[in-house]
C-alpha positions in Angstrom: 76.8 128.4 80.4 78.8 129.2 83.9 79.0 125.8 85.8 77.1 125.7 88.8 75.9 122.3 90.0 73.3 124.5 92.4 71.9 126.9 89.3 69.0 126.3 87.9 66.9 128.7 84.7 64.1 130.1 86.6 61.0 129.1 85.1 60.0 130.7 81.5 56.6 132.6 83.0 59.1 134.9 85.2 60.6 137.9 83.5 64.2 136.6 84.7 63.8 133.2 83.2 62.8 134.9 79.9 65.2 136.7 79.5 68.1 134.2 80.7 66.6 132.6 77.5 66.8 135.4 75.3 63.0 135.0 74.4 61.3 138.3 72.7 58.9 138.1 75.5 61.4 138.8 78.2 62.4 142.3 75.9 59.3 143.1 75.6 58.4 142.8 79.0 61.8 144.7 80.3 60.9 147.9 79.3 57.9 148.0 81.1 59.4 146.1 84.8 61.2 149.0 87.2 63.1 145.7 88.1 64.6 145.2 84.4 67.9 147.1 85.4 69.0 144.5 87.8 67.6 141.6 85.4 69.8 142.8 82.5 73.2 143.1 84.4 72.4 139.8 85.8 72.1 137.9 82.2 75.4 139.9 81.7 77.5 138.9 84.7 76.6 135.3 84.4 76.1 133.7 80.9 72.8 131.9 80.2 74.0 130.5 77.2 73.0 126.5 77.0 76.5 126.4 74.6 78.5 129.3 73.2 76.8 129.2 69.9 73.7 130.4 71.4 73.5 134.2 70.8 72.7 136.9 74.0 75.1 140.1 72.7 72.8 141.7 70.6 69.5 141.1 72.3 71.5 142.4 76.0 73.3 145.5 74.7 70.2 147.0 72.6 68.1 146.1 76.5 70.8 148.2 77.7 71.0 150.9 75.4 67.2 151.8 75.0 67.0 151.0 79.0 69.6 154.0 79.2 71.7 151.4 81.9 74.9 152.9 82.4 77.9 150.4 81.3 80.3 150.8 84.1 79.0 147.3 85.6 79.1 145.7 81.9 83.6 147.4 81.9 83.9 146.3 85.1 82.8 142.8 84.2 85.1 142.9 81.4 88.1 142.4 83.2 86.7 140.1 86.1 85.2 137.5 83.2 87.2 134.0 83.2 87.2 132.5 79.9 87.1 129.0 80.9 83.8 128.3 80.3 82.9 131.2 77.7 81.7 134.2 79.9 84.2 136.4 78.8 83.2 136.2 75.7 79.4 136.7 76.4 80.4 139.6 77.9 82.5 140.6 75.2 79.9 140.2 72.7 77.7 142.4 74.7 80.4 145.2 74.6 81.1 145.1 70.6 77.1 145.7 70.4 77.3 148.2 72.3 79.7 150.0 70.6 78.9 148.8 67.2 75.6 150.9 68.5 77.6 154.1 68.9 78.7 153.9 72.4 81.7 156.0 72.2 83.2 155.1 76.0 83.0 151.5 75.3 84.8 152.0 71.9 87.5 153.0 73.9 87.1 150.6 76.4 87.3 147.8 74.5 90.6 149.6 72.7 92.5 150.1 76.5 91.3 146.4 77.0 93.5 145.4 73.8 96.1 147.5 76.0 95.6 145.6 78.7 93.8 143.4 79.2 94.3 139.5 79.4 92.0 138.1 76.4 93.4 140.9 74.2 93.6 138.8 71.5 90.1 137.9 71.4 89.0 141.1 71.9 90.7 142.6 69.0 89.7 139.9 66.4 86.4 140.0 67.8 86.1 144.4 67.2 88.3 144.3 63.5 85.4 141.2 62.6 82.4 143.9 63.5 84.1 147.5 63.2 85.3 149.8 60.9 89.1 149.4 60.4 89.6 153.0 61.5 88.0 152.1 64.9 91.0 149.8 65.5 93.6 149.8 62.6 96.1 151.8 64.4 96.3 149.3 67.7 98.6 147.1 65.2 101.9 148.3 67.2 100.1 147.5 70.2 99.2 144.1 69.0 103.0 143.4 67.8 104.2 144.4 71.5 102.0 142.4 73.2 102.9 139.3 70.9 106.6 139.6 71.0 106.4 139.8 74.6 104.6 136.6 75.2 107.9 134.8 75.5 106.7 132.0 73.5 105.5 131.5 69.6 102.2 132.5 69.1 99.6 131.2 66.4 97.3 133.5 64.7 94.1 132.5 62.3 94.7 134.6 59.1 91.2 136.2 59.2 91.1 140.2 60.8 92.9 141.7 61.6 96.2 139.3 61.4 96.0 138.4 57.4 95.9 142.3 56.4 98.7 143.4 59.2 100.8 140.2 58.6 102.0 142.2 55.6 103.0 145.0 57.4 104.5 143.8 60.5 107.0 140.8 60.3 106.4 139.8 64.1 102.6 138.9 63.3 103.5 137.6 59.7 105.6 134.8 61.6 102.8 134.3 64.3 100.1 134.0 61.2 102.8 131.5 59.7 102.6 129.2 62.4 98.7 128.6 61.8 95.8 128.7 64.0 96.6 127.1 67.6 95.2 123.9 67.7 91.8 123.8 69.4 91.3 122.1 73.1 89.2 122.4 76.1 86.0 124.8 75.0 87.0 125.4 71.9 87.6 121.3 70.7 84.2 121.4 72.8 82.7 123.2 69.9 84.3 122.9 66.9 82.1 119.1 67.2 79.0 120.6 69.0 77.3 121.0 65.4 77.4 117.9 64.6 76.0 117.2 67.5 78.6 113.6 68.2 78.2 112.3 64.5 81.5 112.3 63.9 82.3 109.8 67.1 79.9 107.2 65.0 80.8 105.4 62.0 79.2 107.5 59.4 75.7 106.1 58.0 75.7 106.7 53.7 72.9 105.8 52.8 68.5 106.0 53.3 68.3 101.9 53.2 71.6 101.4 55.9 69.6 103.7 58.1 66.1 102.9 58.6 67.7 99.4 59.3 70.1 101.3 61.9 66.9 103.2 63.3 65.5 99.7 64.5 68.2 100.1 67.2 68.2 103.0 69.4 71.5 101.1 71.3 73.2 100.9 68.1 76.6 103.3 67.8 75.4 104.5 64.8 71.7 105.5 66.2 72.2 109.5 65.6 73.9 109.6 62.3 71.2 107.2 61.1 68.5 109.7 62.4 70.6 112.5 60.5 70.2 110.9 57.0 66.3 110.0 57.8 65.9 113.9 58.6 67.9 115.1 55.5 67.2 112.7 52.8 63.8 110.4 54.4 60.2 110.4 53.4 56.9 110.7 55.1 57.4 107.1 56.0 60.4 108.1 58.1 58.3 110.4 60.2 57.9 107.8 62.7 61.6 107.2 63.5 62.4 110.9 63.7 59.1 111.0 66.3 61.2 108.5 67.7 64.5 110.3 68.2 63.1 113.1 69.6 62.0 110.9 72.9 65.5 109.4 72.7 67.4 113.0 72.9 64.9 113.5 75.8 66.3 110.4 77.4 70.0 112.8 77.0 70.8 113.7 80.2 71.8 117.3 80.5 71.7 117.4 77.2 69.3 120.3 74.5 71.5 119.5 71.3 70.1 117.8 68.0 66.4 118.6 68.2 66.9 121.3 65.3 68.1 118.5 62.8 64.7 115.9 63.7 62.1 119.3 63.7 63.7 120.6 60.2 63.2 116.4 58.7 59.9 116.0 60.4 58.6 119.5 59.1 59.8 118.2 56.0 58.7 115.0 55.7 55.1 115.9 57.4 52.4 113.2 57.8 50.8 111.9 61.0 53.8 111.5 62.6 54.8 115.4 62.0 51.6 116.8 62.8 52.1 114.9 66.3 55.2 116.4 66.8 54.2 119.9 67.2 53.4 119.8 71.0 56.8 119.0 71.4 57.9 121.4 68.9 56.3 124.4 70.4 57.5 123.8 73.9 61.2 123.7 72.4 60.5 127.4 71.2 61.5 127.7 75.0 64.7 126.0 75.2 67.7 128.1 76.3 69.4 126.6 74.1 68.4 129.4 71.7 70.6 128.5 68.4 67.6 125.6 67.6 65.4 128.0 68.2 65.0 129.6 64.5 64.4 125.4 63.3 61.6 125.0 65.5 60.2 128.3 63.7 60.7 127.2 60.4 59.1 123.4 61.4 55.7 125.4 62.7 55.2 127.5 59.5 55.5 124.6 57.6 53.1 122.1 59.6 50.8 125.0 60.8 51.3 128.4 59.1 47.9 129.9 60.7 49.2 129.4 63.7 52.3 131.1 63.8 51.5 134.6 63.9 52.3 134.8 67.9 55.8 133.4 68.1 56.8 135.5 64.3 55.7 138.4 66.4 57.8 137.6 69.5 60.4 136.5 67.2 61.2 140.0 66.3 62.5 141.0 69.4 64.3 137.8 70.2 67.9 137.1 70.9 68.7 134.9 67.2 69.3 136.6 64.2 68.2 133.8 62.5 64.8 134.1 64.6 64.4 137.7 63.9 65.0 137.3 59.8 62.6 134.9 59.8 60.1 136.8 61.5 60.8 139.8 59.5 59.7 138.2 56.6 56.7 136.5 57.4 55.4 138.3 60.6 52.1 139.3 59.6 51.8 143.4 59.7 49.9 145.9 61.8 51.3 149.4 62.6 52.6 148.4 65.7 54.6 145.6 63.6 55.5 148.0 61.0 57.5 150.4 63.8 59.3 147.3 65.5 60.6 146.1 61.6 61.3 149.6 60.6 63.6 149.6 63.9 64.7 146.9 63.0 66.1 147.9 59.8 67.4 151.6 60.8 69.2 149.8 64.2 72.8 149.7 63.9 73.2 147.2 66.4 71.4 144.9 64.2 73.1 142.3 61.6 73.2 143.3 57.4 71.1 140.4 56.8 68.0 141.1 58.9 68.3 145.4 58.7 68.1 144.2 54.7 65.3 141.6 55.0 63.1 144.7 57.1 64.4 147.2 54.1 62.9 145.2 51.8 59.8 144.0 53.6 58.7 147.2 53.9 59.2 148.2 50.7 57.4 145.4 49.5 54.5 146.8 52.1 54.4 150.4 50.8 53.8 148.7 47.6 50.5 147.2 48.3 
């Protein structure tokens, strides 16, 4: 999320706060607002995100390729976008959509910016990860160029493209050598954001240690003992996790850590469970959208009669995760039926949800 001590997320009713939140209803809603044009660049000049791993590319670029938006605003932000706090790389996932999608001027854009531009590097590993190697095979002399002119040694993961040119350029086979760099600033940031501070606390091992650790929301060890309780508890437990939810409310600034109690209270159920789905629901609406897809699978296993108006939103929303669930279990009219078979014929969607629509409807022609 860009830092902005006077920004706020407009509230969740408005289409702009929707769709700052990557929720289906803000999509839907787009393609009927005359003011969706406007809406869309802004969610693409600034990044909503709550944290990096929250997803927008996807959901943006297809708003922008059914909206028929022209991209030069989304190029031009390319090369304005600091990096600092992630919004190049929001803008940058937006862009490999978009040509993932077919867009052949930002396939070349995103090329010249591997040419050019400062984040090459993340750009290029970002396109060889999601395109066809004859998209961007033959920028490897560009990419040895730009690295022997850094002036400095250069460290290079060994996933695409470096591990298959390493053996054809000795330049990047030295930088590959050297290892990933180490991580710092954003990126140490989030290499520990999934576990969500557990590994700051001594670790709780085992189901007695923490429902004595649980008696102490002061105690150091509070969160990994709420962890263990969610993975490994029993109904009993249900209380505590009701528990930790109020105390990640009492987080300030803070929307990490719900998915972990929502997944070990919707598997634990009881009383306690059953009271936790207020709370549950109104998470569905947390920007924070990476959680979102645990607060679906919490509802269809504490209510599953209920759920049939967040599966369909789900299927336009910004999570993968979200829309492979709701592909599956969504229940089907014909209106349903055209959005999944989009689904699974869009290129600008991931393998895993195209197949689960693939084989949903199969499964539907069947009956």
């Amino acid at each position: 999320m860009s830092l902005d001590d006077d920004w706020h997320y407009l509230p969740t009713r408005t289409r702009a706060g929707a769709l700052q939140r990557g929720l289906g209803r803000g999509a839907v809603r787009a393609r009927q607002d005359p003011a969706a044009p406007e809406l869309v660049y802004a969610c693409i000049r600034r990044d909503h995100r709550w944290l990096p791993l929250d997803d927008r590319g996807v959901y943006l670029a297809r708003l922008v390729r059914d909206l028929e938006l022209p991209i030069g605003p989304i190029i031009a932000r390319l090369y304005t976008a600091d990096d600092d706090c992630g919004e190049f790389t929001h803008v940058l996932r937006v862009a490999e959509a978009l040509g993932r999608a077919g867009s052949e001027d930002m396939v070349e854009t995103l090329r010249r910016y591997v040419r050019i531009g400062p984040y090459w590097r993340e750009a290029l590993g970002t396109i060889a990860a999601a395109w066809p190697a004859n998209w961007w095979d033959d920028l490897l002399p560009v990419a040895a160029d730009r690295l022997a002119s850094a002036g400095r040694p250069l460290h290079l993961p060994p996933g695409a493209p470096w591990g298959d040119w390493a053996g054809r350029d000795e330049r990047i086979h030295a930088a590959v050598a050297h290892g990933p760099e180490p991580l710092s600033g954003l990126g140490e940031l989030l290499s520990a954001a999934d576990d969500f501070g557990c590994r700051a606390e001594p670790a709780v091992d085992s189901l007695p240690a923490a429902r004595r650790v649980v008696a102490d929301p002061a105690s150091g060890q509070y969160w990994s003992a709420l962890c263990v309780l969610a993975e490994r508890g029993d109904e009993s437990d249900g209380p505590a996790l009701l528990a930790g939810l109020d105390w990640l409310d009492r987080r300030e600034d803070d929307m990490c850590g719900y998915d972990r109690l929502a997944d070990g209270l919707a598997r634990v159920g009881g009383d306690a469970a059953r009271q936790a789905l207020p709370r549950i629901r109104s998470l569905w609406f947390s920007p924070h959208s990476y959680e979102r897809a645990a607060y679906l699978r919490a509802r269809l296993e504490l209510e599953p009669d209920a759920c049939a108006g967040a599966l369909t939103e789900g299927l336009w929303d910004c999570e993968a995760d979200v829309r492979l669930i709701a592909v599956r279990r969504v229940p089907l009219d014909e209106k349903l039926e055209r959005r999944v078979a989009y689904l699974r014929d869009d290129p600008i969607e991931t393998p895993q949800v195209r197949a689960a629509a693939a084989e949903r409807l199969t499964l539907e022609a069947m009956l």
